[in-house]
C-alpha positions as a printed NumPy array, in Angstrom:
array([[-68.205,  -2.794, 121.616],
       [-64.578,  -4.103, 122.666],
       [-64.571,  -0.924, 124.623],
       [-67.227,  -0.701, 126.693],
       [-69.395,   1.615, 124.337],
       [-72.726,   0.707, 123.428],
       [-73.763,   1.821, 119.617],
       [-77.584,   3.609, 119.264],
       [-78.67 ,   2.884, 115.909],
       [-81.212,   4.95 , 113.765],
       [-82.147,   3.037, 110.713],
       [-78.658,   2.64 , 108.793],
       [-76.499,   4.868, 110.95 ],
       [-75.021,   4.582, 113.768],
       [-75.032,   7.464, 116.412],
       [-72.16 ,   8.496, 118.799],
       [-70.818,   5.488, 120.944],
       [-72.083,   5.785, 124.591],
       [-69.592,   4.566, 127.532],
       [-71.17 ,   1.841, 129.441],
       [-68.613,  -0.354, 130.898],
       [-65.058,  -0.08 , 131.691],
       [-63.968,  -3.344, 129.172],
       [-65.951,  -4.989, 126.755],
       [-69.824,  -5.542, 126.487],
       [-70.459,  -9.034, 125.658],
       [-74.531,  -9.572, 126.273],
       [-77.635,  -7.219, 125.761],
       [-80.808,  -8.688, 126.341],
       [-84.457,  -6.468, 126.654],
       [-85.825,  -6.177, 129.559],
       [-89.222,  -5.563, 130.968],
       [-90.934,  -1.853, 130.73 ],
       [-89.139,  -1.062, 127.919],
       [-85.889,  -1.06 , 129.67 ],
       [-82.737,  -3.508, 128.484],
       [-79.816,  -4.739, 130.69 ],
       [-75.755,  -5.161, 129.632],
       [-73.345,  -7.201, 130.771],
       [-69.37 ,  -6.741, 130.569],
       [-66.425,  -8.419, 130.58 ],
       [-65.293,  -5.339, 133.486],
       [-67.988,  -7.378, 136.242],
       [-70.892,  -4.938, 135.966],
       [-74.385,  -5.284, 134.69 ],
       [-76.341,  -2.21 , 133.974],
       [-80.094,  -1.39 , 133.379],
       [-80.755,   0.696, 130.766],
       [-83.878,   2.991, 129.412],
       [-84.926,   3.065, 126.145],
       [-83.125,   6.667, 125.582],
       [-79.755,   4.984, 126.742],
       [-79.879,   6.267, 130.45 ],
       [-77.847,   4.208, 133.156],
       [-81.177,   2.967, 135.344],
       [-79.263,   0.507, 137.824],
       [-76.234,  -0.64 , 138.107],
       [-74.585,  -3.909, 140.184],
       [-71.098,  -4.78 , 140.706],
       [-70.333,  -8.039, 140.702],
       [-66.842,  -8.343, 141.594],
       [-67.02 ,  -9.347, 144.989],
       [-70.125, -11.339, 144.969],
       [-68.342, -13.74 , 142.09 ],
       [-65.054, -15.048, 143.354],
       [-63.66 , -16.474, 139.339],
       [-63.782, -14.385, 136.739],
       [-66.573, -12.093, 137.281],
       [-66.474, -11.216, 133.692],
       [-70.03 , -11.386, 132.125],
       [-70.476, -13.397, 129.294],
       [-73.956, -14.145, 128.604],
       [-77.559, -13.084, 130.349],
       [-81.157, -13.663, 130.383],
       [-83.743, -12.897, 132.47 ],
       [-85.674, -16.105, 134.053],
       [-89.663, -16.511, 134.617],
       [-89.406, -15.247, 138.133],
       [-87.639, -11.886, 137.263],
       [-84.332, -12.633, 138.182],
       [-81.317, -12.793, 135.805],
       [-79.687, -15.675, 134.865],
       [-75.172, -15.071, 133.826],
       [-72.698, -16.953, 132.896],
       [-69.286, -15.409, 133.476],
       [-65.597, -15.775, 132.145],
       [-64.542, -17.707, 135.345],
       [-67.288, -20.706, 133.87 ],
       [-69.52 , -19.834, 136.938],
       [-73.796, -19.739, 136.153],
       [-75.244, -16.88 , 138.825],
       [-78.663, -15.773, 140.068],
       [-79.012, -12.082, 140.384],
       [-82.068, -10.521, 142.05 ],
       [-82.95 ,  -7.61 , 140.078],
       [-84.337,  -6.15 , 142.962],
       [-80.772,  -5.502, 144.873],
       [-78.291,  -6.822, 142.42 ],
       [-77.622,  -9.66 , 145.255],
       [-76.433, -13.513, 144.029],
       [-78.808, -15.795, 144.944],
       [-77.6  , -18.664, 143.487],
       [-73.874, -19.898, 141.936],
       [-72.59 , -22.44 , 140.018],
       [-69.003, -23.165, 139.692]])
């Protein structure tokens, strides 16, 4: 959502919203063990269980110098995730530590 809340839906209806990032979410994507990841427009990507708990979280602020903003993910063959960010930047993120291993600007 445009705030930050994530939506858990049952069937037809929706449940309440759940806070997950301090601006918008712009990319959900599923992620392995039956876990799936966000990314908002506040810098942050989270990990999330399939009840909606907050599993990991990494800030990306200071690792990506133009608008850290997240704007689209997906996870690459080797495990690591793959964003491209409001500032027009592509970045590698080890899952493991939430570290940038690779940038694009």
């Amino acid at each position: 959502m445009s705030n930050g809340s994530l939506c858990k839906w049952s069937g037809s209806s929706c449940g309440a919203p759940i806070k997950a990032h301090t601006k918008a979410v712009y990319a959900v994507i599923n992620g392995p063990s039956n876990t799936f990841w966000t990314g908002g427009d506040d810098g942050k990507i989270k990990q999330w269980s399939a009840q909606f708990t907050a599993v990991k979280t990494f800030d990306l602020c200071k690792q990506v110098p133009y608008g850290p903003g997240i704007r689209s993910m997906d996870i690459k063959s080797d495990g690591n995730l793959l964003l491209g960010t409001y500032g027009s930047s592509v970045v590698e993120v080890a899952l493991a530590d939430g570290k940038v291993t690779n940038t694009i600007t």
